[in-house]
C-alpha positions as CSV (number, residue, x, y, z in Angstrom):
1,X,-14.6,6.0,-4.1
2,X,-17.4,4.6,-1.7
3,X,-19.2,6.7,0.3
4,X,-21.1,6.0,3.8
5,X,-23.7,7.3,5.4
6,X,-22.8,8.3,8.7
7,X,-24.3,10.3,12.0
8,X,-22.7,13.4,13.1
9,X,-20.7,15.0,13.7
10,X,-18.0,13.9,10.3
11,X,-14.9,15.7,8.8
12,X,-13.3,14.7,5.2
13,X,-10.3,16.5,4.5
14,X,-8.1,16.5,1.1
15,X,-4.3,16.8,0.6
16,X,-5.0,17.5,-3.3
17,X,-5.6,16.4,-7.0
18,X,-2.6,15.6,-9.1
19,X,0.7,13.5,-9.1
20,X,1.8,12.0,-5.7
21,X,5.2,10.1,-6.3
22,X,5.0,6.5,-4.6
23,X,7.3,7.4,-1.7
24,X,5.5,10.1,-1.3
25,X,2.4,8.4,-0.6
26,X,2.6,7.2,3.0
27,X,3.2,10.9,4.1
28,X,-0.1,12.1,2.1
29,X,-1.6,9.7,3.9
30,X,-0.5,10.3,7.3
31,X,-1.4,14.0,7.2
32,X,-4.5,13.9,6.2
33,X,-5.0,11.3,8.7
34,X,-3.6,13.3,11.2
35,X,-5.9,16.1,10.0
36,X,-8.8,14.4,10.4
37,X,-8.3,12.8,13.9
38,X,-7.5,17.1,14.7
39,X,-10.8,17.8,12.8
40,X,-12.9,15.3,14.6
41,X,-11.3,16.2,18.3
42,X,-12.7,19.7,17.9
43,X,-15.9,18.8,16.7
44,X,-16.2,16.1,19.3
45,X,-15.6,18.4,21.9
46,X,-18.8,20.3,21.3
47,X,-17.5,22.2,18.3
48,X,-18.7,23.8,15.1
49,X,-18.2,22.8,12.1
50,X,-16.2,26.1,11.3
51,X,-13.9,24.5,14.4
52,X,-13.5,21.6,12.6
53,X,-12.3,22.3,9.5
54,X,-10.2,25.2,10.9
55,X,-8.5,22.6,13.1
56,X,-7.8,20.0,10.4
57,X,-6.7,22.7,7.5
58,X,-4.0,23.9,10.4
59,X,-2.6,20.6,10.6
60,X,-1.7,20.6,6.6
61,X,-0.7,23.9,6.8
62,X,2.0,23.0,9.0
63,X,3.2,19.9,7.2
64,X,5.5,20.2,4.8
65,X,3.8,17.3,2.4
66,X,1.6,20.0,1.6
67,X,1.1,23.3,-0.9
68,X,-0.5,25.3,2.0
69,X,1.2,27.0,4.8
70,X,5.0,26.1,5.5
71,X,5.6,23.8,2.3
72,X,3.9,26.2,-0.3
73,X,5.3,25.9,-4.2
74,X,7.0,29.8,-4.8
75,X,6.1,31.7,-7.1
76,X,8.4,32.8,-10.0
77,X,10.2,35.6,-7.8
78,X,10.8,32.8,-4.6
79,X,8.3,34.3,-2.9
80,X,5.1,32.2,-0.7
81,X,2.0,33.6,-1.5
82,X,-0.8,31.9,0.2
83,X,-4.6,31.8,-0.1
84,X,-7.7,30.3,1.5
85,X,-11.3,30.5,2.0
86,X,-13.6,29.3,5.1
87,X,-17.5,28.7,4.7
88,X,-20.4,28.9,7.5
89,X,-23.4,26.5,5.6
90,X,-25.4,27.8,8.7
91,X,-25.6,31.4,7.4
92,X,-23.6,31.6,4.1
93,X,-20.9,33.7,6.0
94,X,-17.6,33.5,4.5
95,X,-13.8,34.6,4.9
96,X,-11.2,34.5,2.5
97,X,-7.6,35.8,2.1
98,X,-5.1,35.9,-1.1
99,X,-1.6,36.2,-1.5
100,X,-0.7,36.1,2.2
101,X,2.9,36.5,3.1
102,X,3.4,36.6,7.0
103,X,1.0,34.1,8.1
104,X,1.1,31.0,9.0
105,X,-2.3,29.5,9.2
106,X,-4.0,31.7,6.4
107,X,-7.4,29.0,6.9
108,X,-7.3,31.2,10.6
109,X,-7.0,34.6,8.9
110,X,-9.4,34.0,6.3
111,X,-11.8,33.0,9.4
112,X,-10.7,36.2,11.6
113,X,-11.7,38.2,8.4
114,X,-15.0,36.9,8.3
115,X,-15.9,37.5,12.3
116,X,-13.9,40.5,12.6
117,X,-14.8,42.9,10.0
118,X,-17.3,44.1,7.4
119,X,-15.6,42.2,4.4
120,X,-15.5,38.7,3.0
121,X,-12.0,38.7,1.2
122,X,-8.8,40.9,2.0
123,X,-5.5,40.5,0.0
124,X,-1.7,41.1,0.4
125,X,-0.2,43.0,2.5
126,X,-3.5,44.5,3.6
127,X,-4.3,40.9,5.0
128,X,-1.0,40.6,6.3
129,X,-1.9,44.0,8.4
130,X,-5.1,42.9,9.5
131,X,-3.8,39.6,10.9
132,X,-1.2,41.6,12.8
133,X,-4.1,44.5,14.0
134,X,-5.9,41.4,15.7
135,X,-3.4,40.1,17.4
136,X,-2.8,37.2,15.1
137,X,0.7,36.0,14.9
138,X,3.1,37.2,12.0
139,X,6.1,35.2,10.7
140,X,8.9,35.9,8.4
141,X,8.4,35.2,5.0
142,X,11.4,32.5,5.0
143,X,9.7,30.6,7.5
144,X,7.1,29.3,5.2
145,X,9.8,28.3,3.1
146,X,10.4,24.4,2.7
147,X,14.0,22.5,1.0
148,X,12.1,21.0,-1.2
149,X,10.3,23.6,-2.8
150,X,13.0,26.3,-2.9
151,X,15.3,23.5,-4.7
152,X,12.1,23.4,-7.4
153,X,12.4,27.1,-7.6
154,X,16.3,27.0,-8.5
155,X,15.2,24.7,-11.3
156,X,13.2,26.4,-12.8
157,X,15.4,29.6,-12.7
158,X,18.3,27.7,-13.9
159,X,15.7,26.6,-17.1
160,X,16.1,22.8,-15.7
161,X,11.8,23.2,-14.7
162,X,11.0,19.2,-13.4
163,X,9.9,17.0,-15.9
164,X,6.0,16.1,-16.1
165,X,3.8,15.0,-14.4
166,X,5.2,17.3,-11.4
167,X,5.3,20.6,-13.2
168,X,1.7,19.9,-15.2
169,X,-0.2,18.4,-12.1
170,X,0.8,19.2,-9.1
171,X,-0.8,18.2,-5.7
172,X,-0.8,19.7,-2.6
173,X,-3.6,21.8,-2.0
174,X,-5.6,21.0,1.5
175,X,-9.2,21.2,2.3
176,X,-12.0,20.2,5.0
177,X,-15.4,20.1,5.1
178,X,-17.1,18.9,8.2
179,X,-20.6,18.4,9.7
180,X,-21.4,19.4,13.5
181,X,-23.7,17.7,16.4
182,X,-26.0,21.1,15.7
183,X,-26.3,19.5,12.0
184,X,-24.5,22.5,10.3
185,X,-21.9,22.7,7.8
186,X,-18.6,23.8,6.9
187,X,-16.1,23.8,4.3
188,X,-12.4,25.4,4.3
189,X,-9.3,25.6,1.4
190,X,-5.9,26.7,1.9
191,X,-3.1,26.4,-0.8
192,X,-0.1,28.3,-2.1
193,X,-0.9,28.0,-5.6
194,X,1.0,26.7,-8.3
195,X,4.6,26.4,-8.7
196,X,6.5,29.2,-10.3
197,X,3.1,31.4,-10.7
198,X,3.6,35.1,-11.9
199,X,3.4,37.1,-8.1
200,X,-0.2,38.4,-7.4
201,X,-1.7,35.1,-9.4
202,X,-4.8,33.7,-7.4
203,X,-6.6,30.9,-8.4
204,X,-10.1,29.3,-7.3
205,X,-9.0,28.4,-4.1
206,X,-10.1,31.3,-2.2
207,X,-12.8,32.4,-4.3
208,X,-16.7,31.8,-2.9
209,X,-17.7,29.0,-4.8
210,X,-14.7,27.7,-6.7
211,X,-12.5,26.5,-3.9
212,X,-14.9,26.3,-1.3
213,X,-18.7,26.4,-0.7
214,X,-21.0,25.7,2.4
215,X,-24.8,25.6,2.2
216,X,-27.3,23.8,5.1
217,X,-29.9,23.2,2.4
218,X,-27.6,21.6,0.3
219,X,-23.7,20.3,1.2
220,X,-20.4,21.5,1.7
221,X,-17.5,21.4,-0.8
222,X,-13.7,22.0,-1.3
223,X,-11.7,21.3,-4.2
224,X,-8.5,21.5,-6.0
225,X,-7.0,21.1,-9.2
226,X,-6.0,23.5,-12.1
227,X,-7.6,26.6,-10.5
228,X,-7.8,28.5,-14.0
229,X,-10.1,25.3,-14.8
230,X,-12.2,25.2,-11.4
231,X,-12.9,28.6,-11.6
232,X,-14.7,28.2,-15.2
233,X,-17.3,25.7,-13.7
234,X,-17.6,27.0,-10.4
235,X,-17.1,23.6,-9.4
236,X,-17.7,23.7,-5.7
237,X,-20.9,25.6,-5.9
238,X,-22.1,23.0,-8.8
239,X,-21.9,20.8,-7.1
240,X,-23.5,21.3,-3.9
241,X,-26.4,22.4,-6.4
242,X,-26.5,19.2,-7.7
243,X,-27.2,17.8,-4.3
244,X,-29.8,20.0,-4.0
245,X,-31.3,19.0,-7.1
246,X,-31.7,15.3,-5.0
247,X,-28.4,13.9,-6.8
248,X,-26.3,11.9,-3.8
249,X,-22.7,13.5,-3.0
250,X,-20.7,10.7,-4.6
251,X,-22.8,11.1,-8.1
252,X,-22.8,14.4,-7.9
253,X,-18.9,14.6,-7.2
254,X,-18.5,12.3,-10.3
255,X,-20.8,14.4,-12.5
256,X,-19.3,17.9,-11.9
257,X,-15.9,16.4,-12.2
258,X,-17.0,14.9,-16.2
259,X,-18.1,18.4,-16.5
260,X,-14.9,19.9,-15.9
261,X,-13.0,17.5,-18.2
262,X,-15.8,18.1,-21.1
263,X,-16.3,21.8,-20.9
264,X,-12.6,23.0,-19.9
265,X,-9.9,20.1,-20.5
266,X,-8.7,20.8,-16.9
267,X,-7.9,18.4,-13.9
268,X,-8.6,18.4,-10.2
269,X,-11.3,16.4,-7.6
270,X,-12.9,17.6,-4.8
271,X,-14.8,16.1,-1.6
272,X,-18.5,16.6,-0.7
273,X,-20.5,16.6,2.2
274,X,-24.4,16.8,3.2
275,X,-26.1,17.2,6.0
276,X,-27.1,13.1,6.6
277,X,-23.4,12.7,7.0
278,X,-23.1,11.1,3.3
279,X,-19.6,12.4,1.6
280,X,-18.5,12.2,-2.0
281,X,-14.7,12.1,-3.4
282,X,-14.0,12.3,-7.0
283,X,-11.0,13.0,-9.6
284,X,-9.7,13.0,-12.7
285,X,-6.2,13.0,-11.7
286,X,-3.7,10.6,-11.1
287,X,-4.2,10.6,-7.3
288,X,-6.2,12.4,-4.6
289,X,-5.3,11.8,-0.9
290,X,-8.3,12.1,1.1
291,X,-9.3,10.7,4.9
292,X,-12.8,10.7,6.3
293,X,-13.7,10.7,10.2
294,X,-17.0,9.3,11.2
295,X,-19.3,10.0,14.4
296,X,-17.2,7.4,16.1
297,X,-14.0,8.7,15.8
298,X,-13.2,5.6,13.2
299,X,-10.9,7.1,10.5
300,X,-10.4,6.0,7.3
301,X,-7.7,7.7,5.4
302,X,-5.6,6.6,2.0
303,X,-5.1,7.7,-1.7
304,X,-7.8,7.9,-4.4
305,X,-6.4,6.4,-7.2
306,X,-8.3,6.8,-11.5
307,X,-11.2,4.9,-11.3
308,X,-10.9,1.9,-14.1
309,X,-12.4,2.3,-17.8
């Protein structure tokens, strides 16, 4: 994937690492388009960067193409369990929630949690209670249900799981990170895990560092993948170290993703962002759908596909 260096403000956002069946494509595409025109809007209007990747991680948890929000894979009880994490670069702040049940945007609860109380990470039904304390709204659990995903659930109750690569790599999770006019940075993950997980299973996308990370003095990260592989590497957090260490975002997006093929066998990508407005997307997956929005509004959104031995 090329990369360009860019003034501010920029938004890349994600739509996940994995399979995307071919007429599937065009709506991976359009979402994260769409995400990153909402991005952009907010942070053209004099926004943060927290507003920006809030604003974009919203419109994929809304759209069914997605595992985030309304759209989520169930978990081997039918249930939607959701997690996400957002990322201040500015300060280090953070906010992340897990297995959410009764909210729609968890990338706004994992935010509310971060500027309205002493904690960085609530989970279940505690999170649940906290959106509802502040006013956030709360939705019945079958309304993050989508057709598809409760007909993949059936199958895999009925022993019928689908055939690979759907059940070994699937793609959905959505992430932003985003650069404001003040220069600071932001990153934010939302997901609903993996199809048919055991009920209470998290996986790196909320967790500091794994899913998400946001640092000024170096760049901003999300990612997605096998979380039981991210997790190992710390694979956001890497890599905005590597940055640091003067490597540019696109080499050090490639170099942490070799790293997590040589030291855990897993798959997933991730997109990267510093503070010169120079981004980074790399995978070892089939696909990764991805769009970027630059200073001028110009977006450029499509689908990643495995870079050629």
């Amino acid at each position: 994937m090329s990369t360009s260096k860019g003034t501010l403000p920029t938004i890349v956002v994600h739509g996940g690492a994995g399979e995307i069946p071919e007429a599937d494509r065009p709506a991976h595409v359009e979402g994260c388009r769409r995400a990153a025109q909402a991005g952009w809007e907010a942070l053209a209007a004099g926004g943060s960067a927290l507003d920006g990747v809030e604003a974009a991680v919203r419109v994929m948890e809304d759209d069914p193409t997605f595992d985030a929000g309304h759209g989520s894979f169930l978990n081997a009880v039918g249930e939607v369990e959701l997690d996400a994490i957002v990322m201040n670069g500015h300060d280090l702040s953070l906010g992340a929630v897990a297995a959410v049940q009764r909210v729609r945007h968890p990338v706004s609860l994992a935010r509310l949690v971060m500027q309205k109380s002493n904690h960085s990470f609530l989970v279940g039904p505690a999170a649940d209670d906290f959106a509802r304390q502040h006013g956030m709204p709360i939705c019945p659990p079958w309304e993050l249900l989508s057709e598809r995903e409760l007909e993949r659930w059936k199958k895999f109750q009925a022993g019928e799981a689908p055939p690979p690569p759907d059940y070994f790599t699937p793609c959905g999770t959505v992430g932003a990170v985003a650069l404001d006019e003040q220069g600071n940075l932001a990153a934010a993950t939302s997901t609903g895990g993996t199809p048919n997980k055991l009920p209470g299973r998290v996986g790196d996308s909320p967790l500091v560092g794994c899913g998400a990370y946001a640092d000024n003095r170096s760049a901003a990260a999300s990612a997605t993948g096998e979380g039981e592989a991210l997790m190992k590497i710390v694979i956001s957090k890497t890599t905005c170290d590597l940055v640091l260490q003067g490597l540019r975002p696109q080499v050090a997006a490639e170099a942490v993703v070799e790293l997590l093929g040589e030291r855990t066998g897993g798959h997933g990508g991730l997109i990267l962002l510093d503070r010169q407005g120079r981004f980074g997307i790399a995978h070892n997956t089939s696909y990764i759908a991805y769009a970027v929005a630059a200073a001028d509004g110009s977006i450029q959104a499509g689908i990643c596909y495995p870079a050629k031995k």
